[in-house]
N, C-alpha and C positions, 0 to 999 in steps of 0.2 A: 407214693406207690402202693403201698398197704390201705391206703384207703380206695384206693380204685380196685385194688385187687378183691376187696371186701366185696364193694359195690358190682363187679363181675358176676361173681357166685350169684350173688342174689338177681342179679339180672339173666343172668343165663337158664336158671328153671322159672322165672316170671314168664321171660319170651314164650319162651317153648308151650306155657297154659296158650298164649294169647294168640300163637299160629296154628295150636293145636282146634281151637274151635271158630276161628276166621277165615284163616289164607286160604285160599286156592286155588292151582295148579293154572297156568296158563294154555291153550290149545299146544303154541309149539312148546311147550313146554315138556305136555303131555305126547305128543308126537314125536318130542327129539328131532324136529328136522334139523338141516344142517343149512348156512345160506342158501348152498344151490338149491335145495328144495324147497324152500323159502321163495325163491326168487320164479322155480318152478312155478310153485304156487299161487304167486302174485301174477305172474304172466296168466295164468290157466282165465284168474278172476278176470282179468282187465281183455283178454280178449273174448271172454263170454259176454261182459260187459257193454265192451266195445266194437265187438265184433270186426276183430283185428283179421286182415286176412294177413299172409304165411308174410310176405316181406317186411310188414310192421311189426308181425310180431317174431321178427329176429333181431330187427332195428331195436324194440323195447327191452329184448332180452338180454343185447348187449348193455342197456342203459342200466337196469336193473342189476346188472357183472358189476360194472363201473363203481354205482354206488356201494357195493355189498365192500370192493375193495376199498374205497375211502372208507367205509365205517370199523371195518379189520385193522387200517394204518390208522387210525384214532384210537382204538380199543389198544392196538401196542403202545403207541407214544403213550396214554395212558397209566398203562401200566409201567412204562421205565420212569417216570416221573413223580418222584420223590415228597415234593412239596406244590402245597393250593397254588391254580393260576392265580397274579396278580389281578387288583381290576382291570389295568391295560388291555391284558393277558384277555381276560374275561370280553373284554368290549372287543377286540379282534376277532376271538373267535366266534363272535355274534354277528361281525358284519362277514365275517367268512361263511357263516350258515345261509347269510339273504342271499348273498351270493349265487353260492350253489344251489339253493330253491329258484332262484331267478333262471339259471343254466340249465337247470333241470328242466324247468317249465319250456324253455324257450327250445329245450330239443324235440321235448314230447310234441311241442304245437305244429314243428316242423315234420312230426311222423303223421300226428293223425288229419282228419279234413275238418272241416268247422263243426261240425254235428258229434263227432269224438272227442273233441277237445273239448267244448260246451259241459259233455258225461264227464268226462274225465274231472274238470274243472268241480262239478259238484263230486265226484266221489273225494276230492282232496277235502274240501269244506267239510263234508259229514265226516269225514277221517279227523280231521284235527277237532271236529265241534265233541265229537267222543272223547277226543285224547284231552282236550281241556274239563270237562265232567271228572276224566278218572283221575286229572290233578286234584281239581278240588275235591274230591273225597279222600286224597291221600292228607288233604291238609287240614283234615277234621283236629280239632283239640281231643289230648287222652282223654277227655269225658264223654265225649260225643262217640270215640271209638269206642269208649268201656259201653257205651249207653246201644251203640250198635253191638256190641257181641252178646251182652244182654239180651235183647230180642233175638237175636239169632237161638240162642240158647232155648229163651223163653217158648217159641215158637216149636224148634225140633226134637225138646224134650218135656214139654207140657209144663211149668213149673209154675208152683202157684208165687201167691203174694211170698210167703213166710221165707220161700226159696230164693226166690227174685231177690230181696233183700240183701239173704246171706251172699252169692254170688256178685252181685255188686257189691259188695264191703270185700270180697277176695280180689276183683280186679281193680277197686280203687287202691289194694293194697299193690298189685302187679305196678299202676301206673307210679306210682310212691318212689318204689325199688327203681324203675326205670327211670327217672328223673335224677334221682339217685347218680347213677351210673354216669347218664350226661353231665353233668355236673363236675363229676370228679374225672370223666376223660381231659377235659380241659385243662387240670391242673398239671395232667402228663401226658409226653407220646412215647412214654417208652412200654417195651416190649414183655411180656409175662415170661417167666423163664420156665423152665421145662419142669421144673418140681411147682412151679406155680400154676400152670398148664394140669399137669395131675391131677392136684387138688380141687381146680375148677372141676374138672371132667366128676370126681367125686361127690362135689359139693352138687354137682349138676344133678345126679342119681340121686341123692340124697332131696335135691327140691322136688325131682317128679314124682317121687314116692310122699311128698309133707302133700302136696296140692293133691293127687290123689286121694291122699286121704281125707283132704278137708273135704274132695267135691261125693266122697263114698258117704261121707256123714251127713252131708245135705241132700244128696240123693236118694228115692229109691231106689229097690234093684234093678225093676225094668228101666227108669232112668238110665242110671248108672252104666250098664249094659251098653245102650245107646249112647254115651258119652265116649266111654271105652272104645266101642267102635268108631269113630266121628276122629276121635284122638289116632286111631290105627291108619285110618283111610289115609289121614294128612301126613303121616310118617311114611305111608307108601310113595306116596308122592313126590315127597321132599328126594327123597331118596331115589326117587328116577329122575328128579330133577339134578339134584347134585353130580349122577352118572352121565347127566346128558351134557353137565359142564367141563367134565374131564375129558 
């Protein structure tokens, strides 16, 4: 437990450099909607698209209900559930997904006429050919991420050689510490106690102020400045985003 607890701290201000100059903010994320307006939303697209007149698109908009409330009854089972599905477990819930893509499909085809379903058919394709891109970039190795926030960096604060350097040797040291942490979660699932808690939260202020200070010494001002800012913007974010989850 003291070794994962160790490994927390140091993970908890590594994170925070590494969403500080990456993440950012999804559309509804930034919007706050809520399903219904979600589903507003998607209806708005798909009858522009498809040019749904009023009885279809009440027909879809029911569908679009439907699904929002299976996704709500998964999101709670979910959450009451304790421990990883089995593989069984796993392989059900995979033929239950064709499933309802197959159902799904097979009501949509019943709303729209052939020339709608044809569009429709390709907006699913370009839908998932996007959603398969933004897997595999989640599935870059921590070099290739340290090696993307690099250029990011490099690019929206000018940095030369000498900098580049230093900056890469701070986020091979973030990936290090993260590794870290994976590692020793494994060895436990148990829970930080409330004086352990504290101290994280301490240990936390205490890392944003060490990495600040390394990136103040590699930076110039105007840099710097620019960093500060970049770091503020993603803290506004997180934090309308966190709001929009409560």
């Amino acid at each position: 437990m003291k070794k994962l607890f160790i490994a927390a701290l140091l993970f908890v201000g590594v994170v925070s450099f590494a969403q500080d100059i990456n993440q950012k903010a999804t559309r509804d994320q930034r919007e706050k909607l809520t399903p219904e307006q979600r589903n507003e939303k998607h209806l708005q697209k798909l009858t522009s698209e498809l040019s749904l007149d009023k009885k279809q698109q009440e027909q879809v908009k029911q569908l679009l209900a439907e699904r929002s409330a299976k996704a709500e009854k998964f999101r709670d089972a979910k959450k009451d559930s304790k421990t990883k599905p089995t593989e069984a477990e796993r392989e059900a819930f995979k033929k239950q997904m064709d499933t309802e893509k197959a159902a799904n499909d097979a009501k949509m085809k019943s709303i729209l006429n052939a020339d709608q379903y044809t569009k429709w058919t390709a907006l699913k394709k370009d839908h998932e050919r996007k959603g398969d891109h933004r897997g595999k970039r989640d599935m870059k190795s921590p070099q290739e991420r340290n090696q993307a926030h690099l250029q990011k960096l490099t690019t929206e604060l000018n940095l030369n050689a000498d900098q580049q350097k230093q900056v890469s040797e701070l986020l091979s040291e973030r990936s290090t510490k993260m590794e870290m942490l994976r590692k020793s979660r494994k060895d436990t699932g148990a829970a930080p106690t409330d004086a352990e808690k504290k101290a994280m939260k301490k240990q936390m202020e205490e890392d944003h102020k060490a990495t600040d200070a390394k990136m103040k010494s590699i930076l110039n001002a105007d840099q710097y400045k620019k960093w500060t800012a970049i770091k503020k913007e993603h803290k506004d974010k997180m934090k309308d985003h966190r709001k929009d989850k409560m």
